[in-house]
KEKE-3310 file (N, C-alpha, C; in steps of 0.2 Angstrom, whole numbers, plus 5000, padded with zeros to 4 digits):
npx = (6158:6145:6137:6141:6137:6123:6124:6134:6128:6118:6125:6130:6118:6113:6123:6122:6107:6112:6119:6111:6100:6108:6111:6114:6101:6090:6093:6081:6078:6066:6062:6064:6071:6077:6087:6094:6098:6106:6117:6126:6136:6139:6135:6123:6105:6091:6080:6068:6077:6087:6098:6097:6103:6122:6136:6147:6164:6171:6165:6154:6149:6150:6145:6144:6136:6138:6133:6119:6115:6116:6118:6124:6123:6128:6128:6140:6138:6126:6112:6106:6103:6104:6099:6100:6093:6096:6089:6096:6110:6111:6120:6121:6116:6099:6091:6080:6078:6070:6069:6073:6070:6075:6075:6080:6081:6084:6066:6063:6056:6058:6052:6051:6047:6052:6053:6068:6076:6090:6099:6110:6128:6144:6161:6161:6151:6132:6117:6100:6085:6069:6055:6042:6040:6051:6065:6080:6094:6112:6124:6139:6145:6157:6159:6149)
npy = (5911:5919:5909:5905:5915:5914:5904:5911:5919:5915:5905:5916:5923:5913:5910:5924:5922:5910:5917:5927:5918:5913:5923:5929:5929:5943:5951:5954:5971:5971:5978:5985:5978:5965:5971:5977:5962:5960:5966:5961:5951:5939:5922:5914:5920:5930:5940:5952:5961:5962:5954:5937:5927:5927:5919:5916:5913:5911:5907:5901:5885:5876:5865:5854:5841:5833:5825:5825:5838:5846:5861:5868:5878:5883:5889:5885:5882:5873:5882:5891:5889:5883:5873:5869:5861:5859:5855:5855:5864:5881:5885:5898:5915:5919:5907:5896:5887:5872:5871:5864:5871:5873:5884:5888:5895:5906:5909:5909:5901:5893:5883:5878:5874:5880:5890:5896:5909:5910:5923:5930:5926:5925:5916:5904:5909:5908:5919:5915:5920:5921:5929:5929:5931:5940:5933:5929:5918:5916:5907:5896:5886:5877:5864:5859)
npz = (5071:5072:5076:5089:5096:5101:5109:5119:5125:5132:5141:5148:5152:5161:5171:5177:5181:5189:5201:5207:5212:5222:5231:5248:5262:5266:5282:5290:5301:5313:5324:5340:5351:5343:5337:5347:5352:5343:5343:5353:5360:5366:5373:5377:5385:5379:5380:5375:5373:5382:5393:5399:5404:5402:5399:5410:5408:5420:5430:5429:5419:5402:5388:5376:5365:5352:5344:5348:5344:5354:5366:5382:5394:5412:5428:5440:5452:5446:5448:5438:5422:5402:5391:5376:5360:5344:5328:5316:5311:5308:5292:5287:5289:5291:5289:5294:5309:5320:5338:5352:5369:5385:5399:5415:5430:5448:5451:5437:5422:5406:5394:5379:5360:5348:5333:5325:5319:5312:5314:5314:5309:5315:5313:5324:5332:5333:5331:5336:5333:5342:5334:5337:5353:5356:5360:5361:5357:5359:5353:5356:5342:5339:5345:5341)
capx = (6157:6136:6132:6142:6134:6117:6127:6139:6121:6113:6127:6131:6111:6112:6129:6120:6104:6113:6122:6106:6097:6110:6113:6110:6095:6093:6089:6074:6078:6060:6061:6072:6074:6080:6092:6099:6100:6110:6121:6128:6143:6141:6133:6117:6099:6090:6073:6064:6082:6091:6100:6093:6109:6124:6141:6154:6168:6175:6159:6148:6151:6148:6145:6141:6134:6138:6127:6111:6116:6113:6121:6120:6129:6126:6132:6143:6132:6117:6107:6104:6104:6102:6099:6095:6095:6096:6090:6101:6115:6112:6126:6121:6110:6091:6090:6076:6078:6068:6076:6069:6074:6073:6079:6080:6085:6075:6060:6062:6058:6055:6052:6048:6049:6052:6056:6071:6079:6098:6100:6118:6133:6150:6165:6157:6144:6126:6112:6094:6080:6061:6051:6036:6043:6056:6068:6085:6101:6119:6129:6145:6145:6163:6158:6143)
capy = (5916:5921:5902:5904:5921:5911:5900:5913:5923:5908:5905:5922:5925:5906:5912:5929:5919:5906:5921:5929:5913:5910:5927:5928:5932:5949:5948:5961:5970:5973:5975:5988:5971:5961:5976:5978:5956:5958:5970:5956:5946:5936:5918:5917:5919:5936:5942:5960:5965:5960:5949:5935:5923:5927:5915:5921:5907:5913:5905:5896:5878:5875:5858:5851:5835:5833:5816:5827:5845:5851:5866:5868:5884:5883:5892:5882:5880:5875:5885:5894:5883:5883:5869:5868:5855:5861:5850:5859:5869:5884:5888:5905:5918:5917:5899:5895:5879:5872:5870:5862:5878:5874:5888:5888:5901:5905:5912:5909:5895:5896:5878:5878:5870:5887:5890:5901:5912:5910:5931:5933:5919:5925:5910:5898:5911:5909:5922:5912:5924:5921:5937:5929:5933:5942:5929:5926:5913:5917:5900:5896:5881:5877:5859:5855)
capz = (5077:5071:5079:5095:5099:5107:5116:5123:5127:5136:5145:5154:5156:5165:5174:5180:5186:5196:5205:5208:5216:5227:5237:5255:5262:5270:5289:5293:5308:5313:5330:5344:5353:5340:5337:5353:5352:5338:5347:5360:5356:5372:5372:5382:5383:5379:5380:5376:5371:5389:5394:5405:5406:5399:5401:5409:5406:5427:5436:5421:5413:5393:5388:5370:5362:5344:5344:5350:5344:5362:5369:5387:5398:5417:5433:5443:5455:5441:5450:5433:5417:5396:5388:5368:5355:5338:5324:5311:5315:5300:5289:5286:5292:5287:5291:5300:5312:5326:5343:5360:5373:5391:5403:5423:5437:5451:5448:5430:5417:5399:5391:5373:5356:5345:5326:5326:5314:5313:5312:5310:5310:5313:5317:5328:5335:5329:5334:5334:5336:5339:5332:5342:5360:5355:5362:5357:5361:5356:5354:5352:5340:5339:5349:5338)
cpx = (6149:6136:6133:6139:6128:6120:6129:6133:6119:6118:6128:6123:6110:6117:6126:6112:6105:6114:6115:6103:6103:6114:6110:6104:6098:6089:6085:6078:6070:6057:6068:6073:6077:6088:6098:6102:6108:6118:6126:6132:6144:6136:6131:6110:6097:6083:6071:6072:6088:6091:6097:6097:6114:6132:6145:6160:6173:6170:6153:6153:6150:6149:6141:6140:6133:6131:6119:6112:6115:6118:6119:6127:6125:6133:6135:6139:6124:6111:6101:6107:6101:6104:6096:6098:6092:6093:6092:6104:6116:6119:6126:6114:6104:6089:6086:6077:6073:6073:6070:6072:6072:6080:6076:6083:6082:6072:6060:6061:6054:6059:6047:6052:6050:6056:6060:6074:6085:6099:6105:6122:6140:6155:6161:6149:6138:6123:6105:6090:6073:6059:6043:6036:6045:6061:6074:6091:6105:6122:6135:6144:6152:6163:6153:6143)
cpy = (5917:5915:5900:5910:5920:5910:5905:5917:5921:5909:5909:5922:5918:5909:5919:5927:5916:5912:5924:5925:5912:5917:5925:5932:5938:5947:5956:5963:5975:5975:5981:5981:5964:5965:5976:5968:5955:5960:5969:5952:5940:5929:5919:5918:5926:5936:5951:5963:5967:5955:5944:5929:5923:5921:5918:5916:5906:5908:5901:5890:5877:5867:5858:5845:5835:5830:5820:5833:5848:5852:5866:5873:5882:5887:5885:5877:5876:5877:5888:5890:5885:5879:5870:5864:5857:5854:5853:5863:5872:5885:5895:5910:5919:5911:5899:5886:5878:5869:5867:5868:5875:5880:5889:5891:5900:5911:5912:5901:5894:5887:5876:5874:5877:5885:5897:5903:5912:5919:5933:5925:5923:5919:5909:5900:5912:5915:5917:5917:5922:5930:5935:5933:5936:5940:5928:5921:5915:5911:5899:5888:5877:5867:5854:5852)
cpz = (5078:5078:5087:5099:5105:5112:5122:5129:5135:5142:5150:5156:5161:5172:5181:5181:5192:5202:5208:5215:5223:5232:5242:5257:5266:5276:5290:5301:5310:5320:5334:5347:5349:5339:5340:5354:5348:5338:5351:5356:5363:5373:5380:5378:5384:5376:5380:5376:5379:5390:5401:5408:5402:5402:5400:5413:5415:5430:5432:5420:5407:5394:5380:5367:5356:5341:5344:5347:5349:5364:5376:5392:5407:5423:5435:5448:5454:5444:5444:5427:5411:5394:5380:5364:5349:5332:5318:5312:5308:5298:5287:5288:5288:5284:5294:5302:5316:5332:5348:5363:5380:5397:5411:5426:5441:5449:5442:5427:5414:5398:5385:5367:5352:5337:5326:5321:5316:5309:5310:5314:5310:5318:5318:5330:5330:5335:5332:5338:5332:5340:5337:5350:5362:5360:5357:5360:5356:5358:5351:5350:5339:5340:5345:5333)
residu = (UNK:UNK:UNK:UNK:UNK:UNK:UNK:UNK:UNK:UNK:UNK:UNK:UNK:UNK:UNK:UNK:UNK:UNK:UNK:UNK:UNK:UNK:UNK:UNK:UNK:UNK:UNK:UNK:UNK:UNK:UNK:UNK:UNK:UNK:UNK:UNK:UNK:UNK:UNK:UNK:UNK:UNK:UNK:UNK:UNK:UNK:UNK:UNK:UNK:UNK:UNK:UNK:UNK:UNK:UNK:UNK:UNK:UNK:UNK:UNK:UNK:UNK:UNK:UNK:UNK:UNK:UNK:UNK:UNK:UNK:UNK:UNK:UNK:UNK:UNK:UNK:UNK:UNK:UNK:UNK:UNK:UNK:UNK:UNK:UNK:UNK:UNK:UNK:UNK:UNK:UNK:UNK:UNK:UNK:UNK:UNK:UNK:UNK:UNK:UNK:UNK:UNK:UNK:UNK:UNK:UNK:UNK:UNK:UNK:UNK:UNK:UNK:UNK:UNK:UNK:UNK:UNK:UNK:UNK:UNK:UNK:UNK:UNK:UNK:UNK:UNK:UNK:UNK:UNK:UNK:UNK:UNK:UNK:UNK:UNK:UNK:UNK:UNK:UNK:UNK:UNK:UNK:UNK:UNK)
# end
C-alpha cells in the first residue's frame, strides 16, 4: 500500500491539473456596449451597442456556404446586406477568430478584415465581438 501512495498522489495532483488547464475562459465585459451586445438574441450587425441590421425572417434572406464559412443575411430587396467569412467557426466562447465583414445599406458601408472574440455561444448562435470598434455580429451557425 506505502509504494502505491505516490502513484495514487501523482495521479490525482495530474487529474486536478488537467481539470484546471482546460476550463473556460472568462469573457471580460469591459465595455456598456459590449454589455448591451451581449443582451441581443437576434442575428445581425451591431455597433456602439445598437443595432444596425438585425434579421427579421418576414422580409430578410439568410444564406450559408459551408465550403467558404460565409454567412450572408440580406433585405429582400438587398438593398441592405451582411456578408462574413469565418476562418474558424469557435467551439466556445473566448475564441478568437478572423473574419472578412462586409456590410451595405444606404448610407452605410463597413468592409474590414477584423480579429473577433467569439463572447458567448449558445446552440447555433455565436456572438463575435470587436473591442476595437465596438462592433459586434450575432450568427446563427446551424448551416456552417
Amino acid at each position: 500500500m506505502n509504494r502505491l501512495r505516490p502513484i495514487l498522489t501523482l495521479s490525482v495532483l495530474t487529474a486536478l491539473l488537467a481539470c484546471t488547464a482546460c476550463r473556460e475562459d472568462v469573457i471580460m465585459i469591459d465595455s456598456l456596449e459590449k454589455e448591451m451586445f451581449l443582451r441581443e438574441s437576434t442575428e445581425g450587425f451591431y455597433r456602439n451597442g445598437e443595432a444596425l441590421f438585425k434579421f427579421n425572417p418576414q422580409s430578410h434572406q439568410r444564406a450559408a456556404n459551408p465550403g467558404r464559412m460565409q454567412y450572408r443575411i440580406q433585405t429582400d430587396g438587398q438593398d441592405t446586406c451582411l456578408n462574413v467569412i469565418l476562418d474558424a467557426l469557435p467551439q466556445s466562447a473566448g475564441v478568437h477568430i478572423t473574419t472578412s465583414i462586409d456590410y451595405r445599406s444606404p448610407g452605410e458601408l463597413v468592409s474590414s478584415m477584423s480579429h473577433l472574440e467569439c463572447a458567448r455561444k449558445d446552440g447555433d448562435l455565436i456572438w463575435l465581438w470587436s473591442a476595437e470598434n465596438y462592433t459586434g455580429i450575432i450568427i446563427n451557425t446551424s448551416e456552417l
